[in-house]
N, C-alpha and C positions, 0 to 999 in steps of 0.2 A: 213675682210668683214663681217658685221654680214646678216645671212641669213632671212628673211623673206619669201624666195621665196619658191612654193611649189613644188619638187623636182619630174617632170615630164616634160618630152615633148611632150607632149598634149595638155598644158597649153594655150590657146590663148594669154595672156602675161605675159611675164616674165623680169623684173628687178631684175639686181644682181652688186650689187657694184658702182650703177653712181652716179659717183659727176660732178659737173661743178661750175665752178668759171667766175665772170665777173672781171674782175682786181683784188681788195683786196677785193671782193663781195663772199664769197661761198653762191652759191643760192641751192647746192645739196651737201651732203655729204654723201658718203660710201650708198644709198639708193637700199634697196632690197623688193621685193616684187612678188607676183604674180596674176594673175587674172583666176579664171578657168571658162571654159566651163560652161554656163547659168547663171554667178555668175553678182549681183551686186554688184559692189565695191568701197564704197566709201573715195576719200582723203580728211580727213576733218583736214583743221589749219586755221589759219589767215591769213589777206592780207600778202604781203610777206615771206610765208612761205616757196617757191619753186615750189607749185603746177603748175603753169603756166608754167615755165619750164619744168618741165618736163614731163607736155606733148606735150610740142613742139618737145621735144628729141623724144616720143612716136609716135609722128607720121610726125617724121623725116625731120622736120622743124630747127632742130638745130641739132647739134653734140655735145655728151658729151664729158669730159676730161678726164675719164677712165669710167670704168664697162662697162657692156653689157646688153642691150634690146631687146631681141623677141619681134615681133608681128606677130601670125600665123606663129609661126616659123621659120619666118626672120627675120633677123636684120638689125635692123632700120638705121645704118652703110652703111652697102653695098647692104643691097636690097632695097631700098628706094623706088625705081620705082613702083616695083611688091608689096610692102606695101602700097602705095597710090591709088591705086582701089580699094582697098578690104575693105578700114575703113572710116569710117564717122565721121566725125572731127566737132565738134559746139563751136567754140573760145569763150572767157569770153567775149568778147563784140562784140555788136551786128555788123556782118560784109557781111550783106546782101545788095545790093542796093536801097538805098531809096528813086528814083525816078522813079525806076521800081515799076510793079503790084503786086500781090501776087502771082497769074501766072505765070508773067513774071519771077520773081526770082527762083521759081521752075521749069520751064522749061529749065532756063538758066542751072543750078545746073545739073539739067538730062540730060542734051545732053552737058557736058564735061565731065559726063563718059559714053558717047556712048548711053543713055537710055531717054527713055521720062514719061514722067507724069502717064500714062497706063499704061506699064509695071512696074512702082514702086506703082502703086495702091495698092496691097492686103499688102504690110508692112505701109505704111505711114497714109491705111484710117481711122484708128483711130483717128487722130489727123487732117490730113487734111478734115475731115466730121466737123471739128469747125468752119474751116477757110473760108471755100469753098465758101461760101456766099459773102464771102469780097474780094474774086479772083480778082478784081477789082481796089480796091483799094492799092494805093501805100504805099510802106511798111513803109515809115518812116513815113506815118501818123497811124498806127497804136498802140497800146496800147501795153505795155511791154510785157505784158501775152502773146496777140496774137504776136508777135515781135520773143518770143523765141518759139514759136509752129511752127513759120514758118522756123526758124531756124532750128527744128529741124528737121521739112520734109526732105528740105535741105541737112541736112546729113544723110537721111537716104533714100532718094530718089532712088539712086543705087544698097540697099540692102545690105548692107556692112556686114562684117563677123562678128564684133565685134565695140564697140561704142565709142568713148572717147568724154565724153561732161564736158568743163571748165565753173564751175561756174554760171551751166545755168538759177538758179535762182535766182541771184544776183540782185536787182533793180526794185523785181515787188514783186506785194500784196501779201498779205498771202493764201488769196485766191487762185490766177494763181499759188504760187509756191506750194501747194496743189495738183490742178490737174496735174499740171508738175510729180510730183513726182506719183502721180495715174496714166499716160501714162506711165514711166518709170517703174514701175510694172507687166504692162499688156507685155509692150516688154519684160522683162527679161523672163516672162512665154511662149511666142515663140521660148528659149533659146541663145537668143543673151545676150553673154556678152559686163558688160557696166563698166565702169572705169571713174564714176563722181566726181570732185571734190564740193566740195563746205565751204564755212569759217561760215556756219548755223548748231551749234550744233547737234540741236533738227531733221534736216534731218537725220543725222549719224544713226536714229533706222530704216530708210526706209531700209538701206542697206542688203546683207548679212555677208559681213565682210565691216570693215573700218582700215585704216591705218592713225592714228595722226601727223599729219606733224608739225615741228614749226623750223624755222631757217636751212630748209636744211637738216633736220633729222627726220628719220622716228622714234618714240618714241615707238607707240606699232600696232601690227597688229592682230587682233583678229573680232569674231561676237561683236558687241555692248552690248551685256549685257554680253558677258566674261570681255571687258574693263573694265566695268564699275563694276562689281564682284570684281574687284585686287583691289578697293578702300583701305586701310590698314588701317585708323583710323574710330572712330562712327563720326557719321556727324548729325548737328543737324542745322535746318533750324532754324532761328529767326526774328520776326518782330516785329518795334515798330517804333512811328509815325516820333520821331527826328532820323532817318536812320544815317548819319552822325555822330552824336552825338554814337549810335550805332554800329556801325562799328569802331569806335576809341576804346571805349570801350573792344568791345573782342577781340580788338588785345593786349590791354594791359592786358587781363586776365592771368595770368600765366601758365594756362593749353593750351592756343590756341596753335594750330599748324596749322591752313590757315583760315584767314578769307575773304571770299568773297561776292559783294554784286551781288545776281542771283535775277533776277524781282525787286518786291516790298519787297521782302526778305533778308536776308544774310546767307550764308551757312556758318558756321561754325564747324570748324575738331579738337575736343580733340586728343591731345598729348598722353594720357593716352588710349594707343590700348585695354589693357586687362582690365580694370573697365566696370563696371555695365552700361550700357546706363542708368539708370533709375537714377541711385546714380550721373552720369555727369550730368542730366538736372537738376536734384534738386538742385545739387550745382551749375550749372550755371545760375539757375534762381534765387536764394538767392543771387549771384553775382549781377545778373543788377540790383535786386530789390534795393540794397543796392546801388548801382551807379545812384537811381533817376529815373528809369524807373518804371512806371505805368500800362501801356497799352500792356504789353508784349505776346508776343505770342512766344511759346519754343516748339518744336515737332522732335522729331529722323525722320529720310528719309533715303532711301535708296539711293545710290551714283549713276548719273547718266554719260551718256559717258562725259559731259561739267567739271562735279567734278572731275574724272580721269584726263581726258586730264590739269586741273590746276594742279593738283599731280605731273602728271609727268614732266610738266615744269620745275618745284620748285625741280626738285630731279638734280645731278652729272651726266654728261653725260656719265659716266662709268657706273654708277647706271642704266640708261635709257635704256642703250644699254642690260646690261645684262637680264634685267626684260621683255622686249621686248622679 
């Protein structure tokens, strides 16, 4: 079992060793981890990477096929019961009623766990001081942005001990999931821990730590700029207008070692760890110039959590596991 998990029982959650499988499917492998007290923690991979499982495992929606999961120091297993009042759960898609009010769906929410709208006011009115206005209108007319704010009332309407939200900016502007990620700040400074997934790189820096998920397997668990620190080769951003034409190019260079296309750019990772950054651009720009490029633009970058997490993909899952 490789450990990730942080070795206390304090820990609001803890994952040690669960896998699950759907037939010939492994949706989880050997996955360890922890969440501590006031921490945001984000799961960031791809669509099918396992995240979704496993927080249904998490908040005891499904059973794993081995390993063990705390939350507040039950297990997801056999305390199931006594786990489900105490956390607030926001599913990757949207699973509010949307022929109910905005109201009506927060009332609803609050009085099955025994509470009403008042008494979950001093945690939710940051968010619901957006909403409040449109108390009125029914949810599925509603706008994505607002859709998951109400969601998130929702689960947090009870006052829950700790958060788990799947994905919850999946499908709306860059804007809403901006402020999403500005409410999920101001909660963690209340000290609720939260354990959000999401497959949006560029979120992964909101977090305090993230764990890389892809195929079932947790790759690395660290603060986002420790990840992104292990980067192991110089990494040099490139652009120029025929992209295509460009990216063919430096893969056939014979010093490449990853070429990927990030934005209107391409990152590019010399082979050559211990040379000169300065003596790689020069010669990699006497390359393209010589392969018919004009309009070149060459510049060294530092490696951010999206260029780690391609690193790590591309490496032996023996490899992964131990670097992790």
């Amino acid at each position: 079992m490789t450990d990730h998990a942080v070795a206390s029982s304090r820990a609001p959650l803890e994952v040690r060793g669960v896998s699950r499988r759907f037939e010939e499917t492994v949706a989880l492998s050997d996955v360890s981890f922890a969440v501590n007290a006031g921490e945001l923690f984000g799961l960031v991979g791809p669509d099918g990477a396992g995240k979704t499982t496993l927080f249904r495992i998490l908040t005891t929606l499904l059973v794993p096929d081995s390993g063990t999961a705390t939350v507040l120091g039950l297990d997801v297993v056999r305390d199931l019961w006594a786990i489900r009042s105490r956390v607030g759960y926001m599913p990757g898609r949207f699973s509010l009623y949307p022929d109910l009010s905005v109201e009506e769906n927060l009332s609803f929410f609050a009085s099955v766990f025994g509470t009403s709208i008042d008494e979950g006011r001093a945690i939710i009115a940051p968010i619901y001081d957006q909403i409040e206005p449109f108390k009125d209108r029914r949810a599925g007319a509603l706008s994505g942005g607002m859709k998951q704010k109400l969601a998130l009332c929702c689960a947090l309407v009870h006052c829950p001990e700790i958060l788990f939200l799947d994905e919850p900016t999946t499908g709306v502007d860059a804007v809403s999931r901006r402020e999403f990620w500005d409410l999920l700040g101001a909660l963690k400074k209340s000290g609720l821990p939260i354990l959000v997934s999401t497959a949006y790189m560029d979120e992964a820096t909101r977090c305090d730590r993230v764990g890389l998920i892809q195929r079932g397997r947790i790759l690395a668990v660290d603060a986002p700029a420790a990840i992104a620190a292990r980067y192991p080769n110089p990494l040099i951003a490139v652009h120029a207008n025929e992209r295509h034409k460009l990216i063919q190019s430096l893969r056939d260079y014979q010093h490449a070692k990853s070429v990927y296309p990030f934005g209107d750019e391409v990152h590019y990772s010399d082979a050559r760890a211990a040379k000169a950054m300065d003596d790689i651009v020069a010669e990699l720009r006497t390359y393209l110039a010589g392969s018919g490029f004009t309009d070149l633009r060459v510049k060294p970058i530092s490696a951010g959590v999206e260029d780690a997490f391609m690193e790590l993909m591309g490496q032996p899952e023996a490899t992964v596991r131990a670097a992790a």
